[in-house]
C-alpha positions in Angstrom: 22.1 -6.1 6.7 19.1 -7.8 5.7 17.6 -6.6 1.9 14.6 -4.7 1.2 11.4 -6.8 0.5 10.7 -7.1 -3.3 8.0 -5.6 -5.3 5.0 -7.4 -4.6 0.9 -8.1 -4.8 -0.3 -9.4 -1.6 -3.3 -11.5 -1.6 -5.7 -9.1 0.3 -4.8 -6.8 -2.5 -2.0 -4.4 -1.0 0.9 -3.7 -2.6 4.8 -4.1 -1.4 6.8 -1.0 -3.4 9.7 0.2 -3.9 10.4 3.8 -3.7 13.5 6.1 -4.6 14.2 9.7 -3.5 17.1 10.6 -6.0 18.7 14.5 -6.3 20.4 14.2 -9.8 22.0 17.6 -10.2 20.6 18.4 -13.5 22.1 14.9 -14.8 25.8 16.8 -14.9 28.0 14.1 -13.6 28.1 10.3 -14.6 24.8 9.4 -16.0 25.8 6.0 -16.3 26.6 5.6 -12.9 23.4 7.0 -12.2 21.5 4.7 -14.1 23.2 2.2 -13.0 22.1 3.0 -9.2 18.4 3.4 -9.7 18.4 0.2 -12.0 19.8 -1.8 -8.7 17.4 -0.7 -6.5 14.4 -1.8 -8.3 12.0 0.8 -7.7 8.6 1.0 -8.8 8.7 5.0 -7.9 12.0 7.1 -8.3 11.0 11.1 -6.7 13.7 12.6 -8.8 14.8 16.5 -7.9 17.3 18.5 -10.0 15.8 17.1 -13.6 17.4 18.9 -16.6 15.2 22.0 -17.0 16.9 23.5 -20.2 18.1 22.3 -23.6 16.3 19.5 -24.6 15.4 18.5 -21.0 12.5 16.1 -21.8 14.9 14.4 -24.2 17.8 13.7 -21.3 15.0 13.0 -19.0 13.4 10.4 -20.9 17.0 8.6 -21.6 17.4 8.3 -18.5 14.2 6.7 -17.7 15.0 4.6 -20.3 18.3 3.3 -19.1 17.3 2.5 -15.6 14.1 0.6 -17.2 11.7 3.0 -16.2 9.0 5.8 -17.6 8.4 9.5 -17.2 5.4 9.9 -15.1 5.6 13.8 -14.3 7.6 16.8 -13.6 11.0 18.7 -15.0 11.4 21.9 -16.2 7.5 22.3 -16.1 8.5 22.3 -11.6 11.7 23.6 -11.6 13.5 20.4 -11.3 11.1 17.7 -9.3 10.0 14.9 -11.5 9.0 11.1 -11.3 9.8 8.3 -12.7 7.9 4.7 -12.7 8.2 1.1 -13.4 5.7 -0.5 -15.7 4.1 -1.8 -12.7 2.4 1.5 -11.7 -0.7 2.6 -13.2 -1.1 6.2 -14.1 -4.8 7.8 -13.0 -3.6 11.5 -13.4 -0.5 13.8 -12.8 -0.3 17.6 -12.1 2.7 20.1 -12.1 2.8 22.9 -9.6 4.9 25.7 -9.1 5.3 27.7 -5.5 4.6 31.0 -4.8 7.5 33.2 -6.3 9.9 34.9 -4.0 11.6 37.5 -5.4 15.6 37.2 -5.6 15.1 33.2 -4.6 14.7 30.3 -7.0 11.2 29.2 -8.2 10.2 26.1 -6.8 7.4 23.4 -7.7 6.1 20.1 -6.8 5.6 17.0 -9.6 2.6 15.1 -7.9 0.6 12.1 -9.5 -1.9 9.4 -8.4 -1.1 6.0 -9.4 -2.3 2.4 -8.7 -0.6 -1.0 -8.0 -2.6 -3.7 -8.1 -5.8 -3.3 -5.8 -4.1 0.5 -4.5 -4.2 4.1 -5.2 -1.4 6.1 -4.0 -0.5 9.9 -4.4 2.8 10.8 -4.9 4.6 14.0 -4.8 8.6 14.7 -5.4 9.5 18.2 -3.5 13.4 20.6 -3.5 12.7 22.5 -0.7 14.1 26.2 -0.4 17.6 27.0 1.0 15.9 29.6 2.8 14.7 28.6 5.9 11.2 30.9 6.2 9.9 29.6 3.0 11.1 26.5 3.2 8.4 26.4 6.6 5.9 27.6 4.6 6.4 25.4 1.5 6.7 22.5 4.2 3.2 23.8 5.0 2.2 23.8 1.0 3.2 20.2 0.7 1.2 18.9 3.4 -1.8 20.7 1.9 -1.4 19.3 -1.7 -0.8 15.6 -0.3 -4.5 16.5 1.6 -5.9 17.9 -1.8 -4.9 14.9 -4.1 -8.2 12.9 -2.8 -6.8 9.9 -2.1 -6.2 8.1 1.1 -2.7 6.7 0.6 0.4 9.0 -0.3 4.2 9.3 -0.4 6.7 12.5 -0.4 9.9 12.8 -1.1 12.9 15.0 -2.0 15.7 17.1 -1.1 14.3 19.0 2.3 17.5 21.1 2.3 17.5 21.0 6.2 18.3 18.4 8.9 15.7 16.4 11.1 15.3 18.7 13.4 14.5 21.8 11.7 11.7 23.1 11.7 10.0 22.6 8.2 11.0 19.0 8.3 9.4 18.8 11.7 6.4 20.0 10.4 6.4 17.3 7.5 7.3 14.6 10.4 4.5 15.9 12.3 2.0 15.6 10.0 3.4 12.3 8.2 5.4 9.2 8.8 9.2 9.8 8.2 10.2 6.6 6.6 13.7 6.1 7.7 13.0 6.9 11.6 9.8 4.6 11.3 11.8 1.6 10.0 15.9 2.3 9.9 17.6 0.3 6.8 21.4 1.0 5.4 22.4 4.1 5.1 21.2 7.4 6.9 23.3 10.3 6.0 22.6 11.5 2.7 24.8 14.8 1.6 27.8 14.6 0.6 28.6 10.9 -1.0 32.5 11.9 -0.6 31.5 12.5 3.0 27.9 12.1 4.8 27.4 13.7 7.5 23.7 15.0 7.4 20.7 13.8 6.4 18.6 16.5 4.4 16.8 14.1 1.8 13.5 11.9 2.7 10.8 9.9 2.3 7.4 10.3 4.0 4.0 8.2 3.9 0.9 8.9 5.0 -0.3 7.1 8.3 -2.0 3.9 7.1 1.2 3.2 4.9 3.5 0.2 6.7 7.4 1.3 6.2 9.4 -1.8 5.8 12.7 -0.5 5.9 14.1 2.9 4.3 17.5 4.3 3.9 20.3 4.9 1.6 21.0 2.3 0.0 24.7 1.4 0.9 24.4 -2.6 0.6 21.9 -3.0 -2.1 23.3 -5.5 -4.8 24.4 -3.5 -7.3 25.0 -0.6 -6.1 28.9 0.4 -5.4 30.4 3.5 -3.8 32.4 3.9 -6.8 29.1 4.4 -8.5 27.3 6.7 -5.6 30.1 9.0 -5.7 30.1 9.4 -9.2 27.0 9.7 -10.1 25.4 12.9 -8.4 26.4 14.8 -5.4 23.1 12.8 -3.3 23.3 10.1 -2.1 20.0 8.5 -2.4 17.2 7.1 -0.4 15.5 4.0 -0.8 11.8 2.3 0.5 10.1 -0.5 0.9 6.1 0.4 1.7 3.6 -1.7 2.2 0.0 0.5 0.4 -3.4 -0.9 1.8 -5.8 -2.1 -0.7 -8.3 0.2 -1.3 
């Protein structure tokens, strides 16, 4: 299997970046091994969903930004659990934290969205946990498209945990408004829940329509990256990009 293109400036101005869609279960398991997975992969974005949200949660989420040589952008216990992370690389223009409407008896959920640059683009960016429940998780499908719209920018990315399969209906609705990454351009892995045992695909990465998707998928081969570590580090396995953003 071939390896992902590496972070780059074109000459015309675009931008070649890494992106990492990463469910970290509230950092519970082997942080190490967790750092040690996103730290392989490079990425110049990491959509993080299940960030700490209690006791001294910026504190664990900033150490673990650290240790996989990376920044906080956005996001924790101010969404519920979506955050994101960034290399150096990016430029950050402006970040907002949202929370979802409220249904009573389910779990609050939010979206950590920013707008960043690379080089000569601007690209929004928004990490997402969808609901287990399948009638708001429609509607927050719904909610997601609209903020990507709202952000003002041309160029975006969304990522997360969708909590449903390809074809269900909220993430039919994302695909139908968006590019899903890994059917556009099919690299490594594609089943991402559970590491002991994939057998579905509920975690994605989407791009707007003038975004090229150079490959995207879990990141099975990368160098660096073992199944020893996958396993032990969250109960996700993660999904990697390569994107190619337009100068702007």
């Amino acid at each position: 299997m071939p390896l992902l293109p590496n972070s780059r400036t074109e000459p015309d101005g675009s931008a070649v970046i890494r992106v990492l869609s990463y469910n970290i279960r509230s950092m519970r398991d082997d942080t190490d091994a967790l750092a040690r997975v996103i730290r392989a992969c490079a990425p110049d974005l990491v959509l993080i969903q299940e960030a700490p949200r209690f006791f001294r949660w910026r504190k664990k989420l900033a150490r673990l930004a650290r240790a996989s040589d990376l920044v906080v952008v956005t996001g924790g216990a101010t969404t519920t659990g979506p955050a994101i992370l960034s290399s150096l690389r990016a430029g950050i223009e402006r970040t907002e934290d949202v929370l979802l409407p409220l249904t009573p008896g389910l779990h609050r959920r939010g979206f950590a969205t920013a707008v960043v640059r690379f080089a000569g683009t601007r690209l929004g960016v928004l990490s997402c946990h969808l609901s287990l429940q399948k009638d708001e998780r429609y509607d927050q499908a719904g909610l997601l498209l609209d903020r990507l719209a709202g952000l003002g920018v041309e160029h975006a990315i969304a990522g997360g945990d969708l909590n449903e399969r390809p074809d269900g209906p909220a993430f039919r609705r994302l695909a139908a408004g968006l590019t899903d990454c890994r059917a556009a351009a099919p690299w490594g892995g594609e089943h991402t829940w559970t590491p002991a045992d994939p057998y579905q695909r509920i975690d994605a990465i989407f791009a707007t329509r003038g975004i090229e998707v150079l490959g995207c998928g879990v990141p099975l081969e990368q160098p660096g990256v073992t199944e020893a570590d996958l396993r032990a580090a969250t109960d996700h396995l993660p999904v990697l990009a390569a994107l190619r953003i337009p100068a702007g």
